[in-house]
C-alpha positions, 0 to 999 in steps of 0.5 A: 640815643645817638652813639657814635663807635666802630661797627662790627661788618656782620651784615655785611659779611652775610651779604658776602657770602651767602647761604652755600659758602663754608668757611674752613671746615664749617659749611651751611646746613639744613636742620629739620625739626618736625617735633617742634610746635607739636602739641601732645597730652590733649585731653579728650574734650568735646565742643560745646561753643564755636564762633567765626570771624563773622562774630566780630565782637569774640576777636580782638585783631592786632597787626594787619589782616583782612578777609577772604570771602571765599574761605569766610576766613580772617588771613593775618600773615604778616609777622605777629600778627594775630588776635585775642579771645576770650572764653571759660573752659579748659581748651580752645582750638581753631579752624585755620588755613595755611600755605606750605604746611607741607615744606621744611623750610616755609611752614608757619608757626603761631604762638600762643598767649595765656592771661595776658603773659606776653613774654615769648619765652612763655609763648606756647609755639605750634606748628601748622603743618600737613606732614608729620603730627600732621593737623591738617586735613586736606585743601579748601581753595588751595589752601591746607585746612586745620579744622582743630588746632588745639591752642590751649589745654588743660587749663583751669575751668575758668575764665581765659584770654587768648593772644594769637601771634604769628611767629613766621614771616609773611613771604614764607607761608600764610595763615588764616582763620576761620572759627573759634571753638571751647569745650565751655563758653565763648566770651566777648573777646576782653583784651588788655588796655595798651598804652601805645600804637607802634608800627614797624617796617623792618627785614629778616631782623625785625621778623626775629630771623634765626633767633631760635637757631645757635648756630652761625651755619644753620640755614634758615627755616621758619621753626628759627624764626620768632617775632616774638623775641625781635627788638619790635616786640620787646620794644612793645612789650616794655611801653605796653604797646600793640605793635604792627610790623610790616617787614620781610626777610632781604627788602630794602628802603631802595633795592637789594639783591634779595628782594624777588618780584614786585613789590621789591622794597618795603616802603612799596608795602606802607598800603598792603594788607598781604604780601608774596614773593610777586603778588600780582593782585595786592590787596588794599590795607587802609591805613585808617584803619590803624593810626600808629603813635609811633613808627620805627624804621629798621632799615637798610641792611639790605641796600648794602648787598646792591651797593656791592656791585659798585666801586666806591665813589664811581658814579653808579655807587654814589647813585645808588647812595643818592636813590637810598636817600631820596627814597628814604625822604619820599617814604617819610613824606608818605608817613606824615602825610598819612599820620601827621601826628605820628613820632617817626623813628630812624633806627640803625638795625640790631647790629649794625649796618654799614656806616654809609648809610648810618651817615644818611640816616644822620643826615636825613634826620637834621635837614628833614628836621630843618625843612619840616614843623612836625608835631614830633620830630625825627628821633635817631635811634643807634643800639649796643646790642652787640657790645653788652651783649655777653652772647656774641653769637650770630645766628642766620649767618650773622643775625642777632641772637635772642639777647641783642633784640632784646636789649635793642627793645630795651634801648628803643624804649628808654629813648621813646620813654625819655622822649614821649614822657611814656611809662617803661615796664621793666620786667628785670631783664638784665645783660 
């Protein structure tokens, strides 16, 4: 899948402008939603089985996680990451402990799964918050405590498996858990038998920035937020895979002007299992612990808002444009000699990024093809997201809509389908 065509500047125009500008008689807003994510109509219902993280064999993790001892709770912050359980009843709730429950913009939200539907759309959304419907009960060890979010009710007294993702970014808010309880009886945990291991690093389009919002004006706030509904989890969903992002609104391959404190770029972020806006004491992830057949990177939109600061073809541009690269072969040198085995991906963003960089990435893939014997050569990978897509908005002040990540995962598929000789689940979507 190697398309050449004229690209819409959308990111770009983003970058310009910026979240406080207004274009004629239209300027930015901030929309507040507290009735979104609020379960209601609980039937009364009395525990009679809880386990903990400490029951290892009741939770079936996805995405990169790691324990708090001091909270005896399994932190899974990174965009949909999560877990499964399974139980007989008629309602699960959980005991978690989040960040910023008590702000707007920032608060997490999850979403929840039923009987092995993944399709977002039947993705049931809670918010985790401690001001309105508040399901908060105050702080352990700085942390908001939620000692009974209810994730599923009225369910039929039978037999369920639960998938826990979380839909909001990691810079934004965390969320941990610490137990499990039902009104019947708690199971070993019986996920489904995936096809595939995928892991992504991305920005704010791999989180599904904004994919909730229909407007180009609305300012960012985690209720728009979904990454259940980004071009990485449709991408999955189609080859029936476990997909891990590793991504963060406003990061780079090089530098960006949105990046703040250290790290300051994802691929700084390929050994973490956490990630803040200055995280002073990171915390080890082991890659051991999940060897991916696939790795996509979508990025480089980003790295356009640092290059804005330079003329074209001065000196200091074309250094920036040498860095990008050089730092994109140093983060694919980390990846093979981490999983030498592993079918790498060079993917364009959704819509796309500015055509400098696509050149590079062209470029990147050939020599490092050349120079290298890999067990699965680079694969380049553009989408036509915009161009089929019959919805041209351009939510986030010109992110992707719900449709063009859906059709970029539909695209990612097909060509790791065409290539990897994988099967494609078509579940009929159309555009």
């Amino acid at each position: 899948m190697n398309r050449k065509r004229i690209f819409p500047l959308f990111l770009t125009l983003f970058m310009a402008t910026g979240c406080g500008s207004s274009n004629g008689n239209k300027s930015y807003y901030d929309k507040v939603d507290r009735e979104f994510g609020v379960v209601s109509n609980v039937a009364p219902y009395t525990v009679k089985d809880t386990k903990t993280i400490n029951d290892t064999e009741y939770f079936k993790w996805h995405g990169r996680h790691y324990k708090d001892n001091g909270l005896n709770a399994e932190f899974f912050s990174w965009s949909n990451a999560g877990f499964e359980v399974t139980f007989v009843g008629t309602t699960l709730e959980a005991h978690l402990y989040t960040t910023n429950a008590d702000r707007d913009k920032d608060r997490p939200y999850i979403a929840v799964c039923i009987d092995n539907d993944y399709d977002p759309s039947h993705a049931t959304p809670i918010q985790l918050t401690s001001l309105d419907h508040s399901n908060a009960e105050g702080k352990t060890g700085g942390y908001f405590s939620h000692p009974h979010v209810v994730l599923a009710h009225g369910l039929e007294n039978k037999e369920h498996t639960v998938r826990i993702y979380k839909r909001s970014e990691i810079n934004n808010s965390k969320v941990a858990i610490k137990s499990i309880s039902t009104d019947g009886t708690l199971l070993p945990v019986k996920a489904k038998q995936l096809d595939l291991k995928m892991e992504f690093y991305g920005d704010s389009v791999t989180c599904g920035y904004a994919v909730e919002s229909p407007d180009f004006y609305e300012n960012f706030s985690t209720r728009c937020e979904n990454s259940m509904k980004s071009f990485a989890n449709f991408a999955a969903n189609y080859l029936n895979a476990d997909a891990s992002l590793i991504s963060c609104g406003g990061y780079p391959i090089y530098k960006s002007e949105y990046a703040k404190g250290e790290p300051d770029n994802i691929p700084a972020m390929f050994s973490r299992a956490d990630n803040d806006w200055n995280v002073t004491k990171p915390i080890a992830w082991d890659n051991n612990l999940y060897i991916p057949d696939v790795v996509v990177i979508a990025l480089g939109a980003n790295d356009g808002s640092y290059l804005a600061k330079f003329k074209k073809d001065t000196t200091a541009y074309n250094m920036a444009l040498n860095k990008y690269k050089s730092k994109y072969i140093e983060f694919l040198d980390t990846i093979f000699q981490t999983y030498p085995s592993t079918q790498v991906v060079v993917s364009d963003e959704v819509i796309p990024i500015q055509q400098v960089y696509a050149d590079i990435m062209d470029q990147i893939v050939s020599e490092y093809n050349e120079q290298h014997s890999l067990t699965h050569p680079l694969m380049r990978v553009k989408y036509d997201s915009y161009e089929r897509s019959k919805d041209k908005t351009m939510p986030g002040a010109g992110h992707p809509n719900e449709t063009m990540q859906h059709i970029a995962g539909k695209e990612l598929a097909e060509a790791l389908s065409e290539t990897l000789k994988l099967t494609m689940h078509d579940d009929g979507f159309t555009y």
